[in-house]
C-alpha positions in Angstrom: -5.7 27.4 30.2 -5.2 28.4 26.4 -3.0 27.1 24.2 -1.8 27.7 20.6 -1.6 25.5 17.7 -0.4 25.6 14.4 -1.8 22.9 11.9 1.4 23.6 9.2 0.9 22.1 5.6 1.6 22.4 2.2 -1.1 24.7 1.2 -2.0 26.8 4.5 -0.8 27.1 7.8 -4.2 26.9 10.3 -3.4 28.6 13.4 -5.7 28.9 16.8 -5.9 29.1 20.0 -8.2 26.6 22.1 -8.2 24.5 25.2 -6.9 20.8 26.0 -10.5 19.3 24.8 -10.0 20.5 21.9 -12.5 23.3 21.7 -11.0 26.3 19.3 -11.8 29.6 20.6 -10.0 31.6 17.6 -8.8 30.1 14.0 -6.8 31.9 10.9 -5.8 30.1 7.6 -3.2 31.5 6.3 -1.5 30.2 2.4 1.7 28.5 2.9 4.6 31.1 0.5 7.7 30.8 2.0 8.4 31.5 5.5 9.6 34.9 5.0 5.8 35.9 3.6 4.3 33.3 6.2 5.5 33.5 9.4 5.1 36.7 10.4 1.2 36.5 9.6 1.6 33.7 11.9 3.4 35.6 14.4 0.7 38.6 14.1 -2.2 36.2 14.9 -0.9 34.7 18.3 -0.1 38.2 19.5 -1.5 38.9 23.1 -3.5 35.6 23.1 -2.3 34.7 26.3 -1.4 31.2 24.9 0.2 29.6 27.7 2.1 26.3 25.1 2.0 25.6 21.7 2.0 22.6 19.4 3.1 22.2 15.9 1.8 19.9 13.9 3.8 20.2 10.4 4.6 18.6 7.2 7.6 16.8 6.9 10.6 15.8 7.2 11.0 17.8 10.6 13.4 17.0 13.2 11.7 15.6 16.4 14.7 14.2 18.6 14.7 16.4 21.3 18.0 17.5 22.2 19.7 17.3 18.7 20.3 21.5 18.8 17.0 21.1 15.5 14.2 20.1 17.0 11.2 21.1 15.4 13.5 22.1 11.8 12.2 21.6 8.6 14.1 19.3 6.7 14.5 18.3 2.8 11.0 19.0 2.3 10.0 18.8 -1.5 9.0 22.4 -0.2 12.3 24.1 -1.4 12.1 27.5 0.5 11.5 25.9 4.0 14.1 23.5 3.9 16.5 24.6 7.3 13.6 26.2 8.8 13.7 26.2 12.6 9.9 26.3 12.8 9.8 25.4 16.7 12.6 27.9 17.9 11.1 30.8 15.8 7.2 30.2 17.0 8.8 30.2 20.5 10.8 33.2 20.4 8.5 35.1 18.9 5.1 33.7 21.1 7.8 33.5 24.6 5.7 30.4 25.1 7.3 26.5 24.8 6.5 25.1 22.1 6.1 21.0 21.2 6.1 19.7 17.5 5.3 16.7 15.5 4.4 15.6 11.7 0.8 16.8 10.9 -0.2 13.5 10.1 0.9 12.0 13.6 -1.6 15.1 15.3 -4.0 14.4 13.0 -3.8 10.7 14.0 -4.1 11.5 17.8 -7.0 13.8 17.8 -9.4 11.3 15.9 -7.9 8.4 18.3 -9.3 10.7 21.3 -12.5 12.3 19.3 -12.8 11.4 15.8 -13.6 7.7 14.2 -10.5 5.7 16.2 -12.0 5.8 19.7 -12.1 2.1 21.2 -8.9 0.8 19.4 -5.6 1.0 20.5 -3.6 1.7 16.9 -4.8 3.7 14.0 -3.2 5.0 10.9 -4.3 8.4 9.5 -3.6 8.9 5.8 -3.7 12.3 4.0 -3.5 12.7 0.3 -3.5 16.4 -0.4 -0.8 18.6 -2.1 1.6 15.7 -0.7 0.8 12.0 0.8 1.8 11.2 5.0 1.0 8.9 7.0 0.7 9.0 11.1 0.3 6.1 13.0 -0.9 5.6 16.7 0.2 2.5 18.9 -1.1 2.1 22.3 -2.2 6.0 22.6 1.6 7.4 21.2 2.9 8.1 18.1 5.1 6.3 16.7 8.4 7.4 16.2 12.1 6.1 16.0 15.2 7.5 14.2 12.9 10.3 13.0 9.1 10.2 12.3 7.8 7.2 9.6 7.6 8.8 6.0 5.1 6.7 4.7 4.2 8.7 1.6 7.7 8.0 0.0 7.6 4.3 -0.1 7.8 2.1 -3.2 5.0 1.2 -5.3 4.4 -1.0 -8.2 3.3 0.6 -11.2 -0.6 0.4 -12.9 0.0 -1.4 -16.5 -1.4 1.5 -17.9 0.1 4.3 -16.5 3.1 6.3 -18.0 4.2 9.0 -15.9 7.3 9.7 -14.8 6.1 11.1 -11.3 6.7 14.3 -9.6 8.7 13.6 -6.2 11.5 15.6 -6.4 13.6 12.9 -4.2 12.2 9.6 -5.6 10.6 9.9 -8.8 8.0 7.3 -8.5 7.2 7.0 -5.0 3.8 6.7 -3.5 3.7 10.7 -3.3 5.3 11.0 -6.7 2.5 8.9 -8.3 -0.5 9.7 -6.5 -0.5 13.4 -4.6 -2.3 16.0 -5.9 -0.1 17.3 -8.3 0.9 14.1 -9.6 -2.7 13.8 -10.5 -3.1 17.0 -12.1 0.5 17.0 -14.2 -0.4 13.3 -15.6 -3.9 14.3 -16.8 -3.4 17.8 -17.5 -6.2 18.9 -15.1 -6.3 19.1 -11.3 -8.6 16.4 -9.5 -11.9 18.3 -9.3 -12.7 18.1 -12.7 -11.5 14.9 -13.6 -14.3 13.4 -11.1 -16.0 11.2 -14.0 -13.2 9.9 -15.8 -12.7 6.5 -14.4 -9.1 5.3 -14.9 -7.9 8.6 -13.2 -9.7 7.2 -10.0 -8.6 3.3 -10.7 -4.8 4.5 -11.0 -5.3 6.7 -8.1 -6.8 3.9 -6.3 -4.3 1.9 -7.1 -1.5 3.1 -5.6 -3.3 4.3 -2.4 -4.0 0.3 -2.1 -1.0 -0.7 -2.2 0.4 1.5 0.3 -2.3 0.7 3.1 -1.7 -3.1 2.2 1.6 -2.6 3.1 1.1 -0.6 6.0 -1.4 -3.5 7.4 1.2 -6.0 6.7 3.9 -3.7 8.5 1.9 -2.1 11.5 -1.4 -4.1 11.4 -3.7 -0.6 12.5 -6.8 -1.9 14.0 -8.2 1.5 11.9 -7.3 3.0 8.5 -8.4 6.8 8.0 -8.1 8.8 5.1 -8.3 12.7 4.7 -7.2 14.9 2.1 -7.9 16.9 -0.6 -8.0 14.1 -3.2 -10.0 11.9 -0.3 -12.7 14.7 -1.1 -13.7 12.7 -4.3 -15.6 10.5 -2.2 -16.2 7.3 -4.6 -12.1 6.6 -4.1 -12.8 5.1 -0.7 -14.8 2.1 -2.5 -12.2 1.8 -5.0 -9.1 1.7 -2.5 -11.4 -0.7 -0.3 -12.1 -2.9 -2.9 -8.4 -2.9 -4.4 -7.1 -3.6 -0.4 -9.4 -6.6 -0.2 -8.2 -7.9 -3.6 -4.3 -7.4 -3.2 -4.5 -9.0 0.5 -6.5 -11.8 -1.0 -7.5 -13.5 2.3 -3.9 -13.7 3.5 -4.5 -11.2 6.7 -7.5 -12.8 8.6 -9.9 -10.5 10.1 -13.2 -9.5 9.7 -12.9 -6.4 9.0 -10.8 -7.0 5.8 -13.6 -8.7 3.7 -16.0 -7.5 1.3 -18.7 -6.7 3.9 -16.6 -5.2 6.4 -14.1 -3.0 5.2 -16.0 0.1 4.7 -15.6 0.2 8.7 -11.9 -0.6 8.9 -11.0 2.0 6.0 -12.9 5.2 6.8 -12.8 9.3 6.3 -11.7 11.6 9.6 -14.5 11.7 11.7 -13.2 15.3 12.3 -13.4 16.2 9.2 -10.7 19.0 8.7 -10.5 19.4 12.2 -8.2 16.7 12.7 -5.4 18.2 12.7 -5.3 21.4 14.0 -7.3 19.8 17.2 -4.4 17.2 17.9 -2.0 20.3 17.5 -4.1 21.5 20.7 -3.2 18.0 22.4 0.1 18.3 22.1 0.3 21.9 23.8 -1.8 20.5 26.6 0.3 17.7 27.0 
């Protein structure tokens, strides 16, 4: 069987067609506009595929509860022109296939819990920190969801005694996301991450706040795995700095092995998918 997926973010829509172990057989990238400029490149690629399901795995917030008359709409995204998009209904009318959708994060989450580096524990948290911040979290081979799906980028976070900015969440200000995405990065420094790689207190703020967030996520979800993709996870010397900052703000209060000095670089990790991730647990979910 072949089945479609759609790995929708912030800065392109990834769109293939593959089987249910993941394999792709055919992949488009495609920059995120609006949906009016999007979708119907989306629509073109899918075409006599002979996709049989397909599963969405999209930024956020998006409507999961089945049966609400939305499921699968975009909701107050900080992405103005897709807020009230029915992304589900319209990818199934135009494809005439079903079509199953959760938070890119969440798929990404899945995939590297079946193939990537959370195989042999039963929770995981996958973190991206890209044009915006999510997190997805596994729990005894599901995602977790409740009222809606967990919007971990938008919590609270203390602020670094030497940083200034205002923030850029359109919602919250100062949020995690506000303080720490991409753009937050590249507004408070006047320069986008790549080429502020060697200036260290853009990396120690960043680090900052990306502690703080997975410290609270251990303390509210205790993931037996932390993963972290992303554009800004790119810059590969923040892993030690968040590892470091994680060990020092839990300060021995969480006992485990794995959150001390020596261990941590294999509890806090990158996607052992690389940027596969996501697009791959999109192909899960169509399978399912």
């Amino acid at each position: 069987m072949k089945f479609g997926a759609i790995e929708a973010g912030g800065t392109k829509f990834v769109c293939a067609v593959g089987n249910e172990d993941g394999d792709v057989f055919e992949k488009i990238v495609i920059p995120t506009e609006n949906p009016e400029v999007t979708m119907p490149k989306v629509y073109e690629f899918f075409k006599d595929t002979g996709i049989e399901r397909m599963g969405i795995g999209s930024f956020g917030p998006i409507d999961l509860n089945e049966g609400t008359g939305s499921y699968g709409t975009i909701q107050k995204t900080p992405k103005t022109a897709w807020i009230n998009f029915p992304l589900a209904d319209e990818v199934s009318r135009y494809t005439g296939v079903p079509v199953v959708a959760d938070t890119d994060v969440n798929v990404a989450a899945l995939s590297e819990s079946l193939w990537g580096n959370a195989t042999g524990v039963n929770s995981c948290l996958y973190i991206t920190v890209g044009t915006g911040i999510g997190a997805g979290a596994i729990v005894n081979g599901a995602t977790l969801k409740g009222l809606s799906h967990p919007e971990m980028g938008h919590i609270a976070v203390r602020r670094h005694a030497e940083d200034t900015f205002a923030g850029t969440c359109p919602y919250h200000s100062d949020c995690l996301e506000g303080m720490a995405a991409g753009p937050a990065i590249e507004q408070r420094w006047g320069k986008p991450g790549n080429d502020l790689a060697d200036n260290e207190l853009v990396w120690e703020i960043e680090a900052y706040y990306l502690a703080q967030a997975i410290v609270n996520y251990i303390y509210i979800l205790s993931p037996e795995r932390v993963i972290m993709g992303g554009g800004v996870m790119q810059q590969a010397h923040l892993f030690d700095l968040i590892r470091k900052n994680v060990v020092d703000m839990l300060n021995g209060y969480v006992s485990s092995p794995l959150l001390t000095p020596d261990r941590v670089d294999n509890y806090i990790v990158p996607p052992g998918l690389t940027n596969e991730a996501g697009i791959k647990g999109a192909l899960i979910l169509a399978a399912k």
